[in-house]
N, C-alpha and C positions, 0 to 999 in steps of 0.2 A: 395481384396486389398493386395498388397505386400507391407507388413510393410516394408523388406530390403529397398527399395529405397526409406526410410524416411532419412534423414540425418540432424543434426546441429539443434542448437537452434536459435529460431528468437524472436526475440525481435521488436511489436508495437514503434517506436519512436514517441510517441504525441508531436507535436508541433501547439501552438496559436498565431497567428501572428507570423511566422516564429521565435520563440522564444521556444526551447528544452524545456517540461514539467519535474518537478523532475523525476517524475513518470520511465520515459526513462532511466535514471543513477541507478535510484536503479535497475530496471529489467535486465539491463546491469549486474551488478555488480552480481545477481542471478545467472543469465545465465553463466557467467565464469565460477561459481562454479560446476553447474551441468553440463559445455559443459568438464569440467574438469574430473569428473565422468564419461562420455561417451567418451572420448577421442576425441573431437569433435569440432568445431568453432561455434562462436557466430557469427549470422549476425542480423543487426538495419535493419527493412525495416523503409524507411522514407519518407510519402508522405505528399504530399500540392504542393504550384504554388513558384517556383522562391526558393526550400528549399535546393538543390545542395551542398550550399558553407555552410552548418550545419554538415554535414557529416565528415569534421576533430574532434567536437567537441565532436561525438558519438564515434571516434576513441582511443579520450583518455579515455574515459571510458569506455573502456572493449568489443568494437562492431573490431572484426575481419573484416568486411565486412558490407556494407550500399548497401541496396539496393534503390536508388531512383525512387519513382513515380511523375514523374511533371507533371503538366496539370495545365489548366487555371479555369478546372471544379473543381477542388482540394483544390481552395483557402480557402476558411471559410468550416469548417466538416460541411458534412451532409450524412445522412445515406447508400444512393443509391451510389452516385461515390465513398465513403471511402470503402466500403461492397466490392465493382465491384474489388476495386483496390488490397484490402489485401488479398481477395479469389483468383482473380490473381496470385498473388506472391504463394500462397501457390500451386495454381494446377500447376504451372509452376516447382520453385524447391524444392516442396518436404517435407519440414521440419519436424524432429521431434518433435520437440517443440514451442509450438506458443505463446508467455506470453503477455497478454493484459493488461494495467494498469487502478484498478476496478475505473478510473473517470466517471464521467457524459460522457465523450466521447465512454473511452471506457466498460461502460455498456451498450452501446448502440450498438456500435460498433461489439465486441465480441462473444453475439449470434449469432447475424445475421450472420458474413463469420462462423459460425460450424456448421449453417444449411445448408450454402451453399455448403458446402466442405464435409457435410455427415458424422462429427465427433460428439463428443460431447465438453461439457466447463465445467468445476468447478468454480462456481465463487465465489469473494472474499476471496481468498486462506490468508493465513496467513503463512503457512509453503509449502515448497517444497522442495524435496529431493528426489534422485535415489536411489530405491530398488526393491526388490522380491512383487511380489502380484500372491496371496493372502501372505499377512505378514506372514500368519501362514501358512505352508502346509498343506492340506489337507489330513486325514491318507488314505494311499492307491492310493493316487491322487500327489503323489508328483513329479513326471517327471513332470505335467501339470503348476507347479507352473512355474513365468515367472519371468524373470532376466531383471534388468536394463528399469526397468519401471518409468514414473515418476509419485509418491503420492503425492496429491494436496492434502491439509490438512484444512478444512475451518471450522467456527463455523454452527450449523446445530439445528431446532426447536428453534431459537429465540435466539441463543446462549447459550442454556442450556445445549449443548454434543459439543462434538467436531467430526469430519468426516473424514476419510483419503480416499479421492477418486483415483479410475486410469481407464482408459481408454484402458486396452490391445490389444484390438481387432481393435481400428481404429486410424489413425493416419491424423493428425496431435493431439498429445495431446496440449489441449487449455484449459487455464487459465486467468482466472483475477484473479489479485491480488490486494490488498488494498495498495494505498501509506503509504509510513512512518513502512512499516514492512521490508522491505529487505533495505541493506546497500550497497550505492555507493562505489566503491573502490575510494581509494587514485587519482588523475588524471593523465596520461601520458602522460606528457609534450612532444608535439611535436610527439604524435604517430598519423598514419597513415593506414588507411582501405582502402581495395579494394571495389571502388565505380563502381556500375554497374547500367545502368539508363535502366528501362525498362517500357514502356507505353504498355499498354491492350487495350489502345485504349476508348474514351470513348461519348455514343451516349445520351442525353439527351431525357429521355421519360417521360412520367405522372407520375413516381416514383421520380425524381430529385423537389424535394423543389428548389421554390422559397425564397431567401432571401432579403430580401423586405428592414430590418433595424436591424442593430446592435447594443442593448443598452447594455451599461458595467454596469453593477450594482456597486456602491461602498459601500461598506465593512468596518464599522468602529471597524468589530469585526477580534481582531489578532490571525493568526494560531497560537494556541498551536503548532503546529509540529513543529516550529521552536524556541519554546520558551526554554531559558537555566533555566528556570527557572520557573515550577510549582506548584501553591497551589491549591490543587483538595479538594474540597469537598464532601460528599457524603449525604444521608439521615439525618445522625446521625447532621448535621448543625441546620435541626430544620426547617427553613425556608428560603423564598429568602431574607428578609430583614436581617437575621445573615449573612449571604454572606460578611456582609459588615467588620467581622474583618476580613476576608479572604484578602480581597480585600485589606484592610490598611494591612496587612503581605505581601502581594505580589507588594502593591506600595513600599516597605522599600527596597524589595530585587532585585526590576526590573525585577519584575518576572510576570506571569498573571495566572487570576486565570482559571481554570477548573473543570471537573466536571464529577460525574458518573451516568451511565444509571438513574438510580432512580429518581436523582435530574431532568433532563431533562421531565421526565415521568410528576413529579409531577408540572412543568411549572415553574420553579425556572430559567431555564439558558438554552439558545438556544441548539441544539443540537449539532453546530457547536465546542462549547466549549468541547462537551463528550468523556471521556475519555474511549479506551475497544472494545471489539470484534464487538459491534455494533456502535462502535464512530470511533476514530482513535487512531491510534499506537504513541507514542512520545517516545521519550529517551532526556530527558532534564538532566543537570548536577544535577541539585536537585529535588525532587518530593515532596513534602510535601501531605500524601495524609490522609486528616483532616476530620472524621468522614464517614467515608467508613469503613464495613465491611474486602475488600477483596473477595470477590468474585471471582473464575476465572474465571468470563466473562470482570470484569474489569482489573484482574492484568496481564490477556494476555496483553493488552495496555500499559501497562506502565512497565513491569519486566527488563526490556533494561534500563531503568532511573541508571545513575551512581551512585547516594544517592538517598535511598530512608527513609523519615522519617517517622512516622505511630503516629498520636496523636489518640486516641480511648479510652473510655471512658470501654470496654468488655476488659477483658487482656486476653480473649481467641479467639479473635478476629484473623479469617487469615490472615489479613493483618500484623500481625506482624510475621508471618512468612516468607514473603520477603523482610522483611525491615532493612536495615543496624541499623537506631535506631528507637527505642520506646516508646511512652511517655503514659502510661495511667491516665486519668485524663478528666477532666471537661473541653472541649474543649472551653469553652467559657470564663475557667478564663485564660486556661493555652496560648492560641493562643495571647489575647493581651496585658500579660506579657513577651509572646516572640518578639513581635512587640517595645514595650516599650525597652527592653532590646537590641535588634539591634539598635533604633536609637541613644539612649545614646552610645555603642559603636562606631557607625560612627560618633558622636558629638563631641565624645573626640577623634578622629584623624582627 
């Protein structure tokens, strides 16, 4: 393999009902960064049936270039024509960089084209960045160290360690990433990519799923990841029924409540709600993060949060080491004298 004619960063565009996934903006917005370290351009590949006129939309945020695959086979994902299509794109131009976004899609998806294409995957990245590997040189061995690689950084044994992986030797490097960890740039109003349509062609065989019925499941549970406003629980709550001054704290402030690994473990609160290396990443304006240790498998998740409050009963508790303020104390007199105390202030205005 001749790594030289790897070139540029590509970026998975997921799109559901021809409607752009978050997932696409934030990996976008990654991609600047490191195609910016390699001196290099960002390209969206974008595939589904009729997705063409999406391709300005990837423009503003930060895709240099869209490559579109359209086909009629392409409509609703499924393994075999998505797999055929991005392994395509990838043996055709080349890329350095492959970044898959870690959804249901594309965990699905992302194996499968790096078997194809005979590279490897990191998946569920949390950090990525261009550097030297091995980080450290080798004494003796230091010509052999390698420049401008990219270290995929993911949690590893259950999120007990952390992992910094690279790939030197085969290219394309390929990642999944976790939504809600990298940031969208600002949008660029009215910007414009080089859209290039290209079809591999595509033959339906005993591999291609039949899709027979599409049922939408409804969701009466709200993404934290977009919530401005978090009240997270942890162990230290006691149980799922104390949840409930959490819950009157977070109905005062418009906020919802969340949660950490523990609590999830012990059948208190969906996993959907979990906050952390094994849940998801938020940055909500306030965090209240109410009888949680700290842990760094949770505070990876949440360290982004612009306030962060820590009530905790341990005043040696790590969580007040990332947290703007402090309260130690008996979370259950002090959470709904805080509650009381908010709604008399919005009362009296």
């Amino acid at each position: 393999m001749n790594l030289e004619e790897y070139k540029g960063v590509y970026v998975f565009a997921q799109q559901v009902d021809n409607e752009i996934s978050g997932i696409a903006f934030e990996l976008l917005g990654k991609g600047k960064e490191l195609a910016k370290d390699l001196d290099t351009d960002v390209t969206a590949v974008l595939i589904g049936s009729g997705v063409k006129g999406l391709a300005d939309q990837l423009a503003e945020y930060g895709a240099d270039k869209v490559i579109v695959v359209d086909d009629p086979e392409l409509k609703d994902y499924r393994t075999e024509p998505y797999a055929h299509a991005l392994a395509s794109v990838i043996n055709k131009y080349k890329p350095d960089i492959m970044l898959v976004g870690a959804t249901a899609i594309g965990r699905d998806l992302g194996p499968t084209v790096s078997a194809r294409v005979a590279t490897g995957l990191t998946a569920d990245c949390t950090v990525l960045e261009i550097g030297d590997f091995p980080l450290v040189p080798v004494p003796g061995k230091e010509a052999e160290q390698k420049h401008k690689q990219l270290l995929m950084t993911r949690p590893a044994f259950g999120g007990n360690t952390i992992a910094t992986i690279a790939c030197p030797n085969n290219r394309p490097q390929m990642a999944t990433v976790r939504p809600g960890v990298m940031q969208k740039i600002e949008p660029i109003k009215g910007a414009k990519a080089v859209v290039e349509e290209f079809n591999p062609g595509f033959t339906p065989n005993n591999k291609y799923v039949e899709i027979k019925e599409v049922v939408k499941a409804v969701s009466d549970v709200v993404d934290i990841m977009d919530a401005k406003v978090l009240v997270s629980g942890g162990r230290g709550v006691g149980s799922a029924e104390n949840f409930k001054i959490l819950e009157d704290l977070a109905e005062v402030l418009g906020g919802t409540v969340s949660c950490s690994r523990a609590v999830v473990d012990s059948g208190w609160k969906p996993k959907d709600l979990q906050v952390g290396q094994t849940g998801k990443t938020v940055r909500p304006n306030i965090y209240f993060a109410i009888g949680i240790s700290g842990a760094i498998q949770h505070v990876a998740g949440m360290e982004e949060s612009d306030i962060i409050v820590a009530i905790n009963k341990d005043e040696d508790a790590p969580i007040f080491d990332v947290a703007d303020y402090g309260v130690v104390g008996d979370l259950n007199k002090i959470v709904p004298a805080l509650t009381a105390a908010l709604k008399a202030e919005i009362a009296a205005k």
